[in-house]
N, C-alpha and C positions, 0 to 999 in steps of 0.2 A: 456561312456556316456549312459545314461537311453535312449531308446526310445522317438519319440516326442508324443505318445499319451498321452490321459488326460486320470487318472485313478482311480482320487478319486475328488471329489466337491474340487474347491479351491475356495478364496474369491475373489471378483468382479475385481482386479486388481492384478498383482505381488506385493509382496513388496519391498521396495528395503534399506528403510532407517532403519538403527540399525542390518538390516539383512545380506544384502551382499553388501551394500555400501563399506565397507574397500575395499573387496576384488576387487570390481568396480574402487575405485580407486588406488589398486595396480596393476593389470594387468588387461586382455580383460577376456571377460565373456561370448562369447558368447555360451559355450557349456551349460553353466547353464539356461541364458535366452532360449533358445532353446528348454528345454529341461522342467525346471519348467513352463514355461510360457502357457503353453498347445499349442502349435502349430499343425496342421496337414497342409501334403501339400497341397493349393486349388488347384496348375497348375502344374503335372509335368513336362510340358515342352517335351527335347528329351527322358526323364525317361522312363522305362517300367512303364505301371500303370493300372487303380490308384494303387496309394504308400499307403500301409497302415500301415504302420513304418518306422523313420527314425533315423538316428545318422549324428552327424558331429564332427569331430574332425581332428587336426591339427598333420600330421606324424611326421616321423625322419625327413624327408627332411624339414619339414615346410609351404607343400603344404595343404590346405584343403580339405580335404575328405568327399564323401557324402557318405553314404551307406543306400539303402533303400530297403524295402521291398514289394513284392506283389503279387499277386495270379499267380498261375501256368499258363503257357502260355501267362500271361501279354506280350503286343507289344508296342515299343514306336507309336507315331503320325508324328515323323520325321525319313525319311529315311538318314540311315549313309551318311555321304562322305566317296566318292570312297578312296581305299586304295592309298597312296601317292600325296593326294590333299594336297593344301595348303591353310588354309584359319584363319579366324580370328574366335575366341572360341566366341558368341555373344548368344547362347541359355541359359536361364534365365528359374528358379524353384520359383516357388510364394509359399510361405509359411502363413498361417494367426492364429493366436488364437481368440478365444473367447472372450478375452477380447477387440478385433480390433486390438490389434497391428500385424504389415504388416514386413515381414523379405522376402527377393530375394537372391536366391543365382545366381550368373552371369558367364556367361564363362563357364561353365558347361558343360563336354566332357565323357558322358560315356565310361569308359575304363572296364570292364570285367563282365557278371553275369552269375550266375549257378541256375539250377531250378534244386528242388526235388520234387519227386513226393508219395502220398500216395496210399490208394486200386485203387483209379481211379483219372480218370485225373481232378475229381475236387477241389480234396485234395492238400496240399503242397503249395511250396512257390518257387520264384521268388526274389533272392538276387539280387543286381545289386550294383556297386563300380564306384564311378564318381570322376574327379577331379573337381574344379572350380576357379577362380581364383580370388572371394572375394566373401561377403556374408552382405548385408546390411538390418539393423533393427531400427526402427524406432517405440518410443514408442507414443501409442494414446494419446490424450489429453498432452503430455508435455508441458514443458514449454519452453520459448526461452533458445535455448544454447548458454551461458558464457562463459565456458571453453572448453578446447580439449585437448587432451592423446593422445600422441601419441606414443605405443609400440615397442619398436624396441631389437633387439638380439643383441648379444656382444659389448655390452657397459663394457666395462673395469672397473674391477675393482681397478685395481694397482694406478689411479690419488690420489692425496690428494688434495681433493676437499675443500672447502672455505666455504658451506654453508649447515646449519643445515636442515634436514629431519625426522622432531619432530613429532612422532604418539600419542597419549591417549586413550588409554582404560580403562573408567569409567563404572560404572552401580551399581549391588548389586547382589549378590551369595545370594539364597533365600530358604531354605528346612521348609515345613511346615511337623508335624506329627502330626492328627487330628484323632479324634471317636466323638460318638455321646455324650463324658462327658466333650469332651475338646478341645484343642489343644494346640502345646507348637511349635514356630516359632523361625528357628534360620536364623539370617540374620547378612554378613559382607560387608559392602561396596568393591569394587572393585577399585585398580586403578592401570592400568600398563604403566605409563609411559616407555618410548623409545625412544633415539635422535642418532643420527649420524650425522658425513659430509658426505654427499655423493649425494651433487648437487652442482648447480651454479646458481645464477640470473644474466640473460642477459638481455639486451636490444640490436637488432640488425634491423636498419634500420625501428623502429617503432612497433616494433613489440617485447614483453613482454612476456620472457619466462623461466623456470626453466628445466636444464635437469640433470639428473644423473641416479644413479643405482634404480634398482627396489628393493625392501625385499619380493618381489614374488618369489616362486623356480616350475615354472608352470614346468612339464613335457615336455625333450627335447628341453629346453632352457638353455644356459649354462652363460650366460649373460645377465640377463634382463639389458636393460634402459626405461626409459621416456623423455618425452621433453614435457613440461606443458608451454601452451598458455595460458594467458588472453585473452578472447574474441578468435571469431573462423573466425581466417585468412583462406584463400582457400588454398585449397591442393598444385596448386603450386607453390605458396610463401613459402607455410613447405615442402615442397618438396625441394627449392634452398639453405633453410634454411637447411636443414637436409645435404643436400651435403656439404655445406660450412663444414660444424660442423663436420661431417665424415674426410673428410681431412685437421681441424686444430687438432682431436683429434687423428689422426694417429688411426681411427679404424674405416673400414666399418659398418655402420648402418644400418640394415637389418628390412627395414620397414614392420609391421605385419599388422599394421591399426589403428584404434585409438576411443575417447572415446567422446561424447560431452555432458556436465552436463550443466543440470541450475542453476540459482543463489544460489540453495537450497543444488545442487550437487546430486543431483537423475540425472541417465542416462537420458538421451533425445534420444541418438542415437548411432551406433556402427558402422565399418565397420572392417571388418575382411578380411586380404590378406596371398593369396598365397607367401612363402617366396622367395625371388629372387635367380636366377640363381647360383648367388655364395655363398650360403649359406655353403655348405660343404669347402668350403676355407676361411668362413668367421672367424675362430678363428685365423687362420696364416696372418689375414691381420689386426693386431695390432701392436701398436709400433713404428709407423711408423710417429711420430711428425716429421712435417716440420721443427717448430723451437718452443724456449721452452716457456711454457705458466706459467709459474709461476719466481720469483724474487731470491729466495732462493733454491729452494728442487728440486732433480729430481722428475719429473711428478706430482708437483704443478699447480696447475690452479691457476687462477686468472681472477675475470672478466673482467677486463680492458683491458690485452692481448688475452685472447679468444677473448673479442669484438672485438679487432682491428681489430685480423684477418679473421676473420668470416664474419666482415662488410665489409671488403675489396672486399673478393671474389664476396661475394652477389651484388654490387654496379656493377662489370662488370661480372657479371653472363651471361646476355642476348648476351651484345655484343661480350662478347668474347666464347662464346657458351661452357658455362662450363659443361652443362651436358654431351655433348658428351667427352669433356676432362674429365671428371671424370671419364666416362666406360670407355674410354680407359686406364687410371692411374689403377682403380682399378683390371682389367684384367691386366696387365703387370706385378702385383705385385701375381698374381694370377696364372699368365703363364708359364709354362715349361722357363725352364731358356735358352734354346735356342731359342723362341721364344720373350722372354721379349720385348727385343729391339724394335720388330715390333709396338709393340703396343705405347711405352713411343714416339719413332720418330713421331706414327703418330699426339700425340695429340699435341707434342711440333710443330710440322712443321702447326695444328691448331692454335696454339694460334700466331706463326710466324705469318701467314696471316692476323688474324684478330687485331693483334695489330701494324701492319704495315697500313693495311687499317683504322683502328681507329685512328689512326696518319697522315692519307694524305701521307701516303710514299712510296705505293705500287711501284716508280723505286727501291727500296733499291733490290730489285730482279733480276735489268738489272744489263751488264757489263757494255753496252751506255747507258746511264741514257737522252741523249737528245733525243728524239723522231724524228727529224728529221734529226738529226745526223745519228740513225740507219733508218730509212726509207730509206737516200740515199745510204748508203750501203748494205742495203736489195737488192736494185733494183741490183746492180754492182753484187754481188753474182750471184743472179737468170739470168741475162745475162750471167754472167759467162756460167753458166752449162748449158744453151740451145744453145751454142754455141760449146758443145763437140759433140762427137759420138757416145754419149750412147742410150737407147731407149727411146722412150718416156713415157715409165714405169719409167724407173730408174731417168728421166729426175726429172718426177713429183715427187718421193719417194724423192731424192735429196735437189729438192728444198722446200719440206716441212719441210726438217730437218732443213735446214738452217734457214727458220723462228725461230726457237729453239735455235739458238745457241747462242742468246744475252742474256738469264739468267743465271745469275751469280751462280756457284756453293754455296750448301750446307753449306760448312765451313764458305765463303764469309759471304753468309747472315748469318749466326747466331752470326758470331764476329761484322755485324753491329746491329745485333738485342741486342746483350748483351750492346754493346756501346750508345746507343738510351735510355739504362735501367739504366743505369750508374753503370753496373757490367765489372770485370774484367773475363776473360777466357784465359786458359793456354791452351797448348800444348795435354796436357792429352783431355781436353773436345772436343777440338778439333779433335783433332784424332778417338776418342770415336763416335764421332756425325758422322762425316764423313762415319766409317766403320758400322753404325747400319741398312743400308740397306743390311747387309749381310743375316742377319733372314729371311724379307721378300723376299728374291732375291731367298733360296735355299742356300744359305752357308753354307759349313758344318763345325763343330768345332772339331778339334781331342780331344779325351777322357783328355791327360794330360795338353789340354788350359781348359779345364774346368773353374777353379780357375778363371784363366782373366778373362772368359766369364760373369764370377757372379760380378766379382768387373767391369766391361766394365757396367754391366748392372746398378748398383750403381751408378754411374755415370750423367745416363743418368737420373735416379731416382732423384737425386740432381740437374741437368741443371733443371729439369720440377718445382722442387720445388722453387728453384732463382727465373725463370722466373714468377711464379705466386703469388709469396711475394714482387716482385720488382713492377711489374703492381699494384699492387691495390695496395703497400704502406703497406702491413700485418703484414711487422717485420721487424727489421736491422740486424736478426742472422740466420743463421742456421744450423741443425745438420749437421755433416759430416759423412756419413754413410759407405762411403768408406775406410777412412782411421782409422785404429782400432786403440780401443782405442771410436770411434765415439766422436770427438772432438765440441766445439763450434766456431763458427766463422764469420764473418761478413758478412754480406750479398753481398757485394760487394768484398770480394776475393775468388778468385779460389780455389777449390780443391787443396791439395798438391800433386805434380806428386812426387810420389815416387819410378817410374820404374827404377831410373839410381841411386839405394841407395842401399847400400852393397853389 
């Protein structure tokens, strides 16, 4: 990327239509607006400064990167945090052009610069390399925004998607050869038609949207997608949106930022992010359909069963606090295989609670289910044990355990929670569920259980996915990921335990 200074007269506004509108609306642009648009920085912020050259561009990892320039001996205005503090990135870089339009980059964390030096110390320059964690622009004078882009990484390509993504490029190819006796002008019209499938139109919970591949190949993207709004819902509505849709398409969606046009489709505005934590695991975590989204073909869509599913989650998004089950789904498939467990247990023993509480059922957790039933045996206990010989240390350690001993094990509850759902669970899930506090506890696995440990983890992978297809109603099938082969099968029967075969 070019520097952000101005270096030649340009005209009184960017352009954007006939120019780099396609490119606007196939992926994010903000190295070009940045960079054409004359910007300098008005505020560096924590920056060494004044900055008197800048770049921004997007690494391998997918983090944003500032890199700026500026005279030797430059000092920031904000003193570092102390080495091993902990705090929240909140220092903000004001950028502005000439033409008013206003760009901020946010979260802004100088991480390294080098100065060189010429004959004297007033010579040379002042590099500096910053992370930040988005970078928001906003054009003067636009108009209200209509639509929203929103860019996201490995979006699959392997679905056979259902709906056309139809480009044209018109105009005229034009060479004149002229002197002062003539001229002689050759002109051909232009037209490059281009269609594919490779989206969907949803409608999920009111909200009107198309998403598929991009035919962008930006640099260090290995998958673009989209997901195109009508009208511009708040981030986290397309935020709940984008997770549901993540795990009906069995592919994490690594949100970059997105795009907002007006009725004309001229930018209005951008926001550009740092890529998420799991970005370097994001190609190994495709594949992974719940259950199947099309009628005929492997890895068919269809909008009817994407909607189903998609609308299901979204509808108990809140209550059933899906974003936290999401990070922990998406880590688990993400996790050292002896660790898996930890993560899938915790989000299924989430969704346990709050679909129990969602239901008024929160005894399904006692042994004694009457409350004054156990009350009066609480007390009988606690008599009990102050009636021994032991100290009144151990008295008290004692009798707090006992408060405890009226919830009902692990296995219990989840054969009533599958029951409640009106799913069937065998022996295998059971066992499976039971032993997956071994991860978190320290367990160790011998090298030659390996094998179980990956198919145990499968498992657990398939209980998470039942339970959150059975709750919201998102399908009657799903894959079976354990047993090879990866079979289809009803949503309501168990895994097949195949440990006591051949």
């Amino acid at each position: 990327m070019r520097n952000g200074r101005v270096e030649h007269q340009q005209e009184d506004r960017p352009k954007f239509k006939h120019e780099v509108a396609m490119d606007c609306w196939d992926w994010e642009f903000f190295e070009s607006a940045m960079t054409d648009g004359g910007f300098v920085v008005s505020d560096h912020g924590p920056l060494r400064g004044p900055v008197t050259d800048f770049s921004i561009i997007r690494d391998k990892a997918l983090d944003l990167i500032l890199e700026t320039t500026s005279a030797p001996g430059s000092k920031s205005n904000e003193a570092p945090p102390k080495a091993g503090t902990v705090y929240i990135a909140t220092a903000e870089v004001q950028f502005q052009s000439h033409f008013g339009t206003l760009a901020t980059a946010c979260g802004v964390i100088p991480r390294a610069h080098t100065q060189t030096f010429g004959r004297d110390a007033s010579t040379g320059t002042t590099h500096e390399r910053s992370s930040m964690h988005s970078l928001h622009w906003v054009r003067k004078d636009s108009g209200d925004a209509q639509y929203i882009i929103e860019w996201v990484e490995n979006m699959s390509g392997s679905f056979i998607w259902p709906d056309f993504d139809k480009v044209e490029r018109t105009g005229e190819k034009r060479r004149t050869l002229k002197s002062q006796k003539g001229e002689i002008v050759m002109s051909v019209p232009i037209y490059s038609p281009g269609s594919s499938r490779s989206c969907v139109h949803l409608f999920i919970e009111g909200c009107e949207l198309f998403i598929g591949t991009s035919k962008a190949k930006p640099e260090h993207i290995l998958k673009p997608g989209f997901i195109l709004y009508r009208g511009t819902p708040d981030e986290p509505t397309r935020a709940k949106i984008r997770d549901c849709l993540s795990f009906c398409l069995g592919n994490f969606l690594v949100y970059l930022g997105d795009t907002t046009f007006d009725a004309e489709w001229n930018p209005v505005s951008f926001t550009a992010r740092s890529g998420h934590a799991l970005v370097e695991d994001a190609a190994n975590l495709n594949a992974w359909q719940p259950a199947p989204l099309g009628t005929r073909f492997e890895h068919e869509i269809t909008p009817e069963l994407l909607e189903r599913m998609a609308s299901s989650l979204y509808r108990i998004y809140d209550a059933y606090r899906l974003q936290s089950v999401f990070w922990s789904y998406w880590h688990a498939l993400a996790a050292p295989v002896h660790m898996a467990a930890a993560h899938f247990g915790a989000a299924i023993e989430s969704l346990q609670k709050a679909f129990f509480k969602a239901s008024g059922s929160e005894g399904q957790y006692k042994i004694v289910a009457d409350d004054k039933s156990w009350k009066d045996l609480s007390k009988k206990i606690s008599a009990l044990i102050s009636t021994t010989d032991l100290t009144e240390a151990e008295k008290r350690l004692l009798t707090g355990k006992a408060q405890n001993i009226n919830h009902a094990p692990q296995g219990i509850v989840m054969e009533k929670l599958f029951k409640a759902l009106g799913l069937k669970i065998d022996a295998l899930e059971n066992e499976v569920w039971i032993n997956r506090n071994r991860a978190a506890h320290g367990g160790g696995v011998d090298p030659e259980k390996g094998s179980r440990l990956v198919r145990e983890n499968k498992v657990l992978h398939l209980m998470m996915n039942r339970i959150l297809l059975a709750i919201g109603g998102g399908s009657d099938q799903y894959y079976d990921y354990y047993t090879v082969g990866r079979p289809l099968r009803r949503l309501s029967d168990p895994i097949q335990d195949d440990r006591n075969e051949g």
